[in-house]
N, C-alpha and C positions, 0 to 999 in steps of 0.2 A: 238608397240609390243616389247618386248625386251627378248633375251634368258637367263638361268637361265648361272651362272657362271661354266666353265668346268676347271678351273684352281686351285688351294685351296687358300683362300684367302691372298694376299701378308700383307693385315692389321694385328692389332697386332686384338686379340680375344676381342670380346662384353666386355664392363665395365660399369657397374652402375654407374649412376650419384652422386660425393660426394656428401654426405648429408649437409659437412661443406659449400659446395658451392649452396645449395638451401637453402631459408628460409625457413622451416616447419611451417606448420600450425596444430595444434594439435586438432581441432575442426573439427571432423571426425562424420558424422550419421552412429549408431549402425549398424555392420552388421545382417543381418539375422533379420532385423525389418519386421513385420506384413506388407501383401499387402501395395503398395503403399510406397511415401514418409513418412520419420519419423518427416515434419512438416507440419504443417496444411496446407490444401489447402486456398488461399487466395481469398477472394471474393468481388468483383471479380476477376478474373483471370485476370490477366495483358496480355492478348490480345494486338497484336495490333489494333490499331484502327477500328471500322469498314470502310468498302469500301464503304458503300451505298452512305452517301453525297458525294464521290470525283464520282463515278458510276453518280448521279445524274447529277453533276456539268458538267463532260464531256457529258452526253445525252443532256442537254440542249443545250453544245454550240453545238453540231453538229446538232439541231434542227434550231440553228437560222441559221446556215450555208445555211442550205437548202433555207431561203431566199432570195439568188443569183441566185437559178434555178426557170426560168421562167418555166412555165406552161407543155411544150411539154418536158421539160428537169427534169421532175420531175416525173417517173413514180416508182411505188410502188418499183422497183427491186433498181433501182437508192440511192431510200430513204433509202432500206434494207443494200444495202452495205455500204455508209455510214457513220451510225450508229453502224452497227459490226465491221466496221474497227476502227474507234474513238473507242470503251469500249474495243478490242482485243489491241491496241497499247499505252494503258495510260502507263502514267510513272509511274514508280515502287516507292513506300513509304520506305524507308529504311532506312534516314537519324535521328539521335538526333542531337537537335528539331528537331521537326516541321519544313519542307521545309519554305524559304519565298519566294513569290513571283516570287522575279530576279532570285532567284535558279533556277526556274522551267523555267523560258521564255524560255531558247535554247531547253528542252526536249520538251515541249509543242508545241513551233511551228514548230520543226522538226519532228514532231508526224503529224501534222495536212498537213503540206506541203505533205508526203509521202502519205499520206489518197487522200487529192485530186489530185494529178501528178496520183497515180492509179488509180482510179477512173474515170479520164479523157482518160484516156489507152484504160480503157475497155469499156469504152460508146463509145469510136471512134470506139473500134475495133469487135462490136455488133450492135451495131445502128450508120451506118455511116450517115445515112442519120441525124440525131439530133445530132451530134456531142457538147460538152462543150464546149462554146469561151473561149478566153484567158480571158478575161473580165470576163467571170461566175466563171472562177478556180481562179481569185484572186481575184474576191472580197469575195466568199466563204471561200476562205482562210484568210483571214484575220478577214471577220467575226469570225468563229468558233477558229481562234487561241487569235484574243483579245477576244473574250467573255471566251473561255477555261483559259487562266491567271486569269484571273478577278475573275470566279467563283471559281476557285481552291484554289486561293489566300483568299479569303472569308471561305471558308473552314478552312483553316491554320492558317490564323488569328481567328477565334474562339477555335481551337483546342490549342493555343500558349496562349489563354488567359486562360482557365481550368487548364491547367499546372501550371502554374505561382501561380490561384488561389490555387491549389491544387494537388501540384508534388508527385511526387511518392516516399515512403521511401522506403531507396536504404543501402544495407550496401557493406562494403567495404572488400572485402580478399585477403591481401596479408600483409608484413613486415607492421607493424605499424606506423615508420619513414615515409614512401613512400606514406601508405592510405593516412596519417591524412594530409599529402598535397596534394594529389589528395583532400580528403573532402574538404578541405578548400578553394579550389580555385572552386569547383564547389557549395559551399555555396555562393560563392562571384557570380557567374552568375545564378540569379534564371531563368532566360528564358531557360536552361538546362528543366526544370521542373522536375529536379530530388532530394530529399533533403536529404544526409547523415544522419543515425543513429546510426550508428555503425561501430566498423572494427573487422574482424574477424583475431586473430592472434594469436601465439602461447605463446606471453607475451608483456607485455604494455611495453614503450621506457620511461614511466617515463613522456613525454612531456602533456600540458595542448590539451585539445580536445575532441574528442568525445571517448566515452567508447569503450574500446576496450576487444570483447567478445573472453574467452578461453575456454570454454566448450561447448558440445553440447547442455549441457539448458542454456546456455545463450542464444545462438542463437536462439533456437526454443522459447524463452520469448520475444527477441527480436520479433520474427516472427509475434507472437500472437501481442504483444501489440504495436507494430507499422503500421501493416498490411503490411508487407515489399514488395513489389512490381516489385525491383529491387535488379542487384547484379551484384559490379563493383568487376572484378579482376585486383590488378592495380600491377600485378607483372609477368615478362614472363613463370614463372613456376609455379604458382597459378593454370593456368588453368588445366595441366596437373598432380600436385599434389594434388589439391583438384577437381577430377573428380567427383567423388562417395558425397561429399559435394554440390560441385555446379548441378551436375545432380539433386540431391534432392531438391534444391530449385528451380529450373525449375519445377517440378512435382508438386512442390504446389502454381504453380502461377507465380514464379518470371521470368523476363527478364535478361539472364547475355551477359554483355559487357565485352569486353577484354581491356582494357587500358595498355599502355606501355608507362610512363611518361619519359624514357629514348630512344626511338625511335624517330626519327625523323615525320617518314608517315609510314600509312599504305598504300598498295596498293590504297584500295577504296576511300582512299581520307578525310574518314570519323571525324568528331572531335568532343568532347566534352568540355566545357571548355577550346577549344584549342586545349586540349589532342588528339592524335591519336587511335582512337578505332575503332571497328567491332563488332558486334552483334555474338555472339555464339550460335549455336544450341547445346544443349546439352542432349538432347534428344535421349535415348537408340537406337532408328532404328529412322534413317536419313529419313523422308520423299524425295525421289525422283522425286514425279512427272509422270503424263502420258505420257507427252512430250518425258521423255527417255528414257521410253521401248518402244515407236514404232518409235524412231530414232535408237537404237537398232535392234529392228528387221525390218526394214527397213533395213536397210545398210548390216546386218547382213547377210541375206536371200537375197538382190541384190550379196554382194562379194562370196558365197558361188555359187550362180548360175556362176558368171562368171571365180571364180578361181575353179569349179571342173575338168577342164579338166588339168591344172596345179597339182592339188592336185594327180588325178588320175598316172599321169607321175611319180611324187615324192615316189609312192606308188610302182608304178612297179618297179622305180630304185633301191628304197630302199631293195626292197623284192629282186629282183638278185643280190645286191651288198652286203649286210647283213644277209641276211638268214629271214625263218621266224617274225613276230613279228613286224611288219610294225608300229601298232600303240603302243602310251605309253600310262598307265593311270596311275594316282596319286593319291591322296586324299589331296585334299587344303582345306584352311578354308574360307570360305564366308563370306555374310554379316551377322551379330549378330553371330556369330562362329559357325555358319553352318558347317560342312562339304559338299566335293563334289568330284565328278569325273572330274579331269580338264585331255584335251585331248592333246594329241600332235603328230607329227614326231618322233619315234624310233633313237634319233642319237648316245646310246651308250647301255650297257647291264651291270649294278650294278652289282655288286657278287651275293648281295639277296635283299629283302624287305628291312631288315634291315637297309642294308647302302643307300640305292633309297631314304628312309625318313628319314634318319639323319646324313647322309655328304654333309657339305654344299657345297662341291665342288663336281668335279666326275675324280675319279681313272683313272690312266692311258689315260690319254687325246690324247698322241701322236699313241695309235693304232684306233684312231676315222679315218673312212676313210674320203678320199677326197670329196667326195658326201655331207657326213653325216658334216661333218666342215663347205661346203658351207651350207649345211640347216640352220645352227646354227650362222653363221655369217650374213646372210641374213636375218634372222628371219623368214623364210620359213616352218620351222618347229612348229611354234605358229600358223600359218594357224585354226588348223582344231578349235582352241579354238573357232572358229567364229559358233561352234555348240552348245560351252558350252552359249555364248552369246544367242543365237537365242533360247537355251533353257530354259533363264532366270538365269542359274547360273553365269553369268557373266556379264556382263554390256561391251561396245566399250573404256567406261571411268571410271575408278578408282585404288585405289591400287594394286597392281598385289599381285595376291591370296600368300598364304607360305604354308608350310607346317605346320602338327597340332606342332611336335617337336618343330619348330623352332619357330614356334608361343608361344609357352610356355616359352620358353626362352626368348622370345625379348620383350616379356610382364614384367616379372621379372625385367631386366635391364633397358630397356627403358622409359621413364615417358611417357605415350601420346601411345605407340604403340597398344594396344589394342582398340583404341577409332577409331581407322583405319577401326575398323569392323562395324561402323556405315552405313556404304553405301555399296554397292555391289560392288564387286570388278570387276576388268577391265583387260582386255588386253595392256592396256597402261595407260598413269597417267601424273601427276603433273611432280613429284620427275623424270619419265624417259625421258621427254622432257627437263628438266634441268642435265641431265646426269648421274643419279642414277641409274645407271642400273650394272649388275654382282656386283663385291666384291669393292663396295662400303659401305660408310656411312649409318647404320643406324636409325641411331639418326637422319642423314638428312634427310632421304626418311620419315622414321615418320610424322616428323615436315613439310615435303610436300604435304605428304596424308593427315594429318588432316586438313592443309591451304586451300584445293583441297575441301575438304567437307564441311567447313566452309563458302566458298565462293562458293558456288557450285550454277553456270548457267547453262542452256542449250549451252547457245552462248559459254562458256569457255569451255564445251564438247567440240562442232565442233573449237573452236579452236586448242586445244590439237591434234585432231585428223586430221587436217593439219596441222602442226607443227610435227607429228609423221611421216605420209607419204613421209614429205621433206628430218626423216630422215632415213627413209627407201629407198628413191633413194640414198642416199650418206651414208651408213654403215660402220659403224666405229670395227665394230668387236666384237659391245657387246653383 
C-alpha cells in the first residue's frame, strides 16, 4: 500500500516525450473506424497452440506411472489425484520456438517429483495402513517423468516441424535501420518459424530489404495478402507509440512480440533469433483470471475480519482528534477507465472538491495532526481500500488508481500511461515495491505498471505482496 504524496512535488513538472528523441511511425488505423479492427481478421487466428496433444501427452505419462502402484496401492481416489495433480501442474507454453526437449526436463521432472512426494503425503496420512514404499514413489516417478519428456518432446518436435514447414508472416514496427536487422537475422534462423514481410515505418533508410510499409493500406494489403500472423515491435517505444496500431493487429489475428535488439535480457529470459523478447498482450481489458479475484477476496475479507478492531480504534481516534468526517471518498479511475469510490482514513481537510481532485500535493501539510501523519506514514490509512478490493473495484495487486484529472494529463504527456488501465488496479504494485511511491517518476511508475500487466502471474501477485508487507514493517515515510 502506499500513501498519496502530502508534500508539493520537489520534481520539476510532467514533460512530454521529445518527438526528436522517438522514432515515429506514421502508419496509424483510422480513428473512429466501424466495429471492430480496421484490418481483416486473419484465419485462422494466430492462437496459440492448442493444449489438447500436450493435455494428452501428460495424461498418458501419469497413466503409465500408475504402473508402479501394486494392486491395494491403486484405489480409484489414489488414481483420481494423480491425474489432476499431473494436468493441474504442467508447464506453461510460453517460449518462441517451440520448447525442445532439455528445455523442459528440469520443469517436467520437478512437476512430477512434487506430484508424487504429495501424494505419498497423503496416502500415508489416510490410509496408514497401505502406505506408498519408497520403491513405488520412485519408480513412479521416474516412470511418469521419462515417459512425460518423451511425450512432450514428440509434441514439440512435430510442432517445430510445421513451423519450419510453414512459419507465420510477421511484419516488423519500428525504425527501418533496426527492423531490417532484426528481419534479417530472424530470416537467417528459420526454426524461429517466423518469416518477415514487411516493416512498418515512417520512411524507408534507403537500404536493400524487405519493403518497408508507410501508410495504413499498405499495411492492411500487406495483411490481406500475406495473412500476417505476427507483429515484431523491435524498438523501445514502438510499443507504446504505436498502441492503437499494434492493438488492431491483435484484433485481427496477429501475435505481437516486444524485441529490444539493444538490451541485453529480458527478465523472462525469453529469445528470438537470439534477440531478447516477451509476448505482449495488447488486448483493450486484460484478461485476469479466476485465480485473482478469489485471492482477492480471500485475503481481502480474511485482513478485514482481522484489522476491524484496529480500523475501529483509528475511527474513534480520528473522530476526537479531528472532528467529524472520519472517512474519505474520492473518485479514481479503474480498469478500462472506470470511474470508482476509492475509500480511505480522513487525514487532511482540502479547501473544496475542487483542489481534493487536482492538487497533486495537499496544502498546508504542517497543520496535519500527530495521529493523522502517523496514519499516513504507516499506510494505515489505505486500510479501509481492502473494501474497495473485496468489492471488486480494486484488485490486492496492480497500478494504484489516480484521479480522472490527473489521469487526463498523464495520458497526454506520457507514452504507455493509459495502457495502465488494462488490469484493475491495486492497492500496491510493480512501480511501489521498487520505490515509486509519492512524488516520484512518472514515466517510471508507467513503464512498471505496464511491465506488471505484461508479465502478469499469479505467483508475481503473491510475491509483490510479501515484498509490500516487509515494507510495511519497516516504513519509510512514503
Amino acid at each position: 500500500m502506499t500513501a498519496e504524496p502530502t508534500v508539493p512535488s520537489p520534481g520539476a513538472p510532467p514533460r512530454a516525450v521529445p518527438s526528436s528523441s522517438v522514432p515515429s511511425v506514421s502508419v496509424m488505423p483510422p480513428r473512429g473506424t466501424a466495429a471492430g479492427s480496421p484490418f481483416p481478421a486473419v484465419r485462422p487466428p494466430a492462437h496459440p497452440p492448442s493444449s489438447v496433444p500436450l493435455l494428452v501427452a501428460d495424461g498418458a505419462a501419469a497413466l503409465l506411472g500408475l504402473l508402479a502402484l501394486s494392486g491395494p496401492e491403486r484405489p480409484p481416489l489414489v488414481v483420481a489425484l494423480l491425474l489432476v495433480a499431473s494436468l493441474l501442474l504442467r508447464p506453461r507454453d510460453s517460449r518462441p520456438p517451440v520448447p525442445t526437449l532439455l528445455e523442459e526436463v528440469p520443469a517436467v521432472w520437478g512437476r512430477v517429483t512434487v506430484v508424487w512426494l504429495t501424494l505419498a503425503a497423503l496416502v500415508a496420512a489416510y490410509r496408514p495402513d497401505h502406505p506408498l514404499s519408497l520403491r513405488t514413489v520412485l519408480t513412479g516417478l521416474a516412470l511418469q517423468a521419462t515417459a512425460g519428456c518423451a511425450l512432450r518432446g514428440l509434441v514439440h518436435m512435430r510442432r517445430r516441424a510445421v513451423l519450419v514447414r510453414r512459419p507465420h508472416a510477421a511484419l516488423l514496427v519500428g525504425p527501418a535501420a533496426i527492423a531490417q536487422r532484426v528481419a534479417a537475422a530472424v530470416l537467417r534462423h528459420p526454426r524461429c518459424g517466423i518469416r518477415p514481410v514487411g516493416i512498418v515505418a515512417d520512411r524507408a533508410d534507403g537500404s536493400a530489404g524487405l519493403p518497408v510499409l508507410t501508410t495504413a493500406e499498405e499495411v492492411r494489403r500487406a495483411v490481406i495478402q500475406n495473412g500476417v500472423r505476427a507483429v515484431l515491435a523491435v524498438h523501445p517505444f514502438a510499443r507504446v507509440e504505436q498502441e492503437s496500431l499494434l492493438r488492431s493487429l491483435t484484433e485481427s489475428g496477429c501475435v505481437v512480440w516486444e524485441i529490444d535488439p539493444h538490451s541485453p535480457s529480458y527478465a523472462a529470459g525469453q529469445r528470438l533469433a537470439g534477440f531478447p523478447c516477451r509476448r505482449l498482450d495488447m488486448s483493450a481489458a486484460r484478461h485476469e483470471g479466476v485465480g485473482r479475484r478469489v485471492l482477492d477476496i480471500l485475503v481481502s475479507g480474511t485482513l478485514l475480519l482481522l484489522v476491524s478492531p484496529l480500523l475501529l480504534v483509528c475511527a474513534v481516534v480520528l473522530r476526537i482528534s479531528d472532528g467529524p468526517g472520519v472517512v474519505f471518498r474520492q473518485e479514481r479511475v479503474g480498469k478500462n477507465g472506470k470511474p470508482f469510490t476509492l475509500l480511505k482514513f480522513r487525514t487532511h481537510r482540502p479547501a473544496d472538491e475542487h483542489e481534493s481532485a487536482t492538487r497533486w500535493s495537499v496544502a498546508n501539510e504542517h497543520e496535519m495532526g500527530r495521529f493523522c501523519r502517523m496514519l499516513r506514514r504507516t499506510s494505515l490509512d489505505e486500510l479501509l481500500q481492502l473494501w474497495n478490493v473485496l468489492r471488486g473495484d480494486m484488485s490486492l495487486v496492480g497500478p494504484r488508481p489516480e484521479r480522472p484529472y490527473f489521469v487526463a494529463q498523464f495520458s497526454k504527456t506520457y507514452p504507455g500511461y493509459a495502457s495502465r488501465h488494462r488490469m484493475r488496479v491495486g492497492l500496491t504494485g510493480l512501480a511501489q515495491i521498487n520505490g515509486l511511491r509519492g512524488d516520484t517518476s512518472i514515466e517510471d511508475r508507467s513503464r512498471f505498471d505496464n511491465a506488471y500487466i505484461d508479465d502478469w502471474s499469479l505467483w508475481q501477485d503473491v510475491c509483490i505482496l510479501l515484498r509490500t508487507a516487509a515494507t510495511l514493517v519497516r516504513p519509510t515515510g512514503s
